[in-house]
C-alpha positions in Angstrom: -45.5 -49.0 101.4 -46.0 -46.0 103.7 -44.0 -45.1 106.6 -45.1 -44.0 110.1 -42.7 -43.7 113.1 -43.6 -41.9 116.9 -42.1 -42.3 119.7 -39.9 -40.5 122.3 -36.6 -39.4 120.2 -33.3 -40.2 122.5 -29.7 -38.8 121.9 -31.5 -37.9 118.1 -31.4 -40.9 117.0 -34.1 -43.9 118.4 -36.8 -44.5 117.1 -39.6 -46.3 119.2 -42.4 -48.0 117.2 -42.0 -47.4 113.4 -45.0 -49.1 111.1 -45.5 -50.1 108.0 -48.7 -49.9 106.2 -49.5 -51.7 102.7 -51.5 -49.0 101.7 -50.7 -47.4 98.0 -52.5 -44.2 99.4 -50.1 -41.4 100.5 -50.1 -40.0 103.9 -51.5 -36.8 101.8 -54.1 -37.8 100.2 -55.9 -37.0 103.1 -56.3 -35.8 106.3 -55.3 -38.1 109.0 -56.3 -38.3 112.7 -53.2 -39.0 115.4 -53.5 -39.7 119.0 -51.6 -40.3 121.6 -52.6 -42.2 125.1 -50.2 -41.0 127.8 -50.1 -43.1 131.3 -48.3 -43.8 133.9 -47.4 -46.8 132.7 -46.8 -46.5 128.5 -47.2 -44.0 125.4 -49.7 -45.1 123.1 -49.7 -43.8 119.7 -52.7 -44.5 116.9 -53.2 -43.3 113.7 -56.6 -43.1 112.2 -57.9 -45.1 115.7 -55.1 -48.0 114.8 -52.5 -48.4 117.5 -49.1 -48.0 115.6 -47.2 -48.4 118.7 -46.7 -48.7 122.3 -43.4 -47.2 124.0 -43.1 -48.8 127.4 -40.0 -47.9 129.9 -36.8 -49.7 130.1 -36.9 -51.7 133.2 -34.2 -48.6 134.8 -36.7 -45.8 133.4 -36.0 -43.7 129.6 -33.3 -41.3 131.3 -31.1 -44.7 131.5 -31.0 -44.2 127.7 -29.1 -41.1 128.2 -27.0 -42.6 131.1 -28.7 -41.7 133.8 -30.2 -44.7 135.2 -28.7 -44.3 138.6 -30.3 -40.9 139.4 -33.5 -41.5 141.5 -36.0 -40.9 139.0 -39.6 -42.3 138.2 -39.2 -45.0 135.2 -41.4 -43.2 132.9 -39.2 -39.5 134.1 -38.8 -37.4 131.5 -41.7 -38.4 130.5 -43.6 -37.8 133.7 -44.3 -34.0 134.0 -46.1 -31.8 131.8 -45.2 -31.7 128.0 -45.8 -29.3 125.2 -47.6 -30.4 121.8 -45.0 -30.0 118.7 -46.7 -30.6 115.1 -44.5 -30.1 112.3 -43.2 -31.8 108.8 -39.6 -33.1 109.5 -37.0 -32.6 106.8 -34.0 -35.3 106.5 -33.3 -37.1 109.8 -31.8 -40.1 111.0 -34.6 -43.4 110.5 -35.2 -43.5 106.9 -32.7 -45.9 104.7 -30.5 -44.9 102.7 -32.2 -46.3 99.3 -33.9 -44.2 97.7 -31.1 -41.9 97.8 -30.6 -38.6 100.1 -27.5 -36.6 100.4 -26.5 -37.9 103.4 -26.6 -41.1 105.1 -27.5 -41.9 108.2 -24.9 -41.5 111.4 -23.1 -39.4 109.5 -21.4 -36.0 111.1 -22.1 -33.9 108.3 -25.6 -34.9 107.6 -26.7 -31.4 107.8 -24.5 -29.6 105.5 -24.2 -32.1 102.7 -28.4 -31.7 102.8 -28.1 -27.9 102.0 -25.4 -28.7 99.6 -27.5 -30.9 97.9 -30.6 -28.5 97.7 -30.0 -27.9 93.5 -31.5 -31.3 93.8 -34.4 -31.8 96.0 -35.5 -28.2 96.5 -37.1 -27.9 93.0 -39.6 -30.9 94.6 -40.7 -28.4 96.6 -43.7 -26.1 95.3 -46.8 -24.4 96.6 -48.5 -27.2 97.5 -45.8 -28.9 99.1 -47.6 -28.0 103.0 -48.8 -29.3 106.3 -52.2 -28.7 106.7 -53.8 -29.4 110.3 -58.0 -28.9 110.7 -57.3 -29.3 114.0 -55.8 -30.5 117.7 -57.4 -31.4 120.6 -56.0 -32.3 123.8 -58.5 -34.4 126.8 -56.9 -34.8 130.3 -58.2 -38.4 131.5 
């Protein structure tokens, strides 16, 4: 079973839109194309030109998931004004379960330290060929 979560992250710790594939294949077996369909209305995220997921607004906008709902903001604000593009391999974090083990578990304070403390362990899984390799991005305006 693979994995694949997107969405707009809030307080660090929702996750909008995780999928589960029944692929055997691993996400690294090979390359892999990711969009995302930003309107005024939803994000739209796809994988390999299947929609994963669709993150629409609260009915009070996304800043009322921060507590600030009664601000006069646009429902889709943040989310509303230019953005930049991050890509990147994410280490640890808060959405995967606890089995198979980690270090840490999830809500935990000290998530981050008893990761590095643990790094005997899981750093020796780590090699040479253990990258991210991107061929490319592109980015349309529609």
């Amino acid at each position: 079973m693979r994995d694949l979560r997107g969405g707009p992250t809030v307080k660090s710790s929702k996750t909008f839109s995780p999928k589960e594939t029944s692929s055997n294949q691993d996400w690294c077996d090979n390359f892999h194309n990711f969009g995302v369909e930003w309107t005024p209305e939803k994000i739209c995220m796809y994988v390999d030109r299947e929609e994963y997921g669709v993150v629409y607004p609260p009915e009070h906008g996304f800043l009322s998931l921060i507590g600030r709902s009664k601000e006069n903001h646009p429902r889709m604000a943040p989310f509303d004004q230019k953005m930049y593009i991050t890509v990147g391999v994410g280490v640890g974090g808060l959405v995967y379960p606890d089995n198979p083990w980690k270090p840490w578990t999830n809500g935990e304070t000290q998530s981050v330290k008893k990761f590095y403390n643990a790094k005997d362990q899981w750093l020796k899984t780590w090699n040479d060929k253990s990258v991210l390799e991107v061929d490319y991005v592109k980015v349309w305006a529609l």
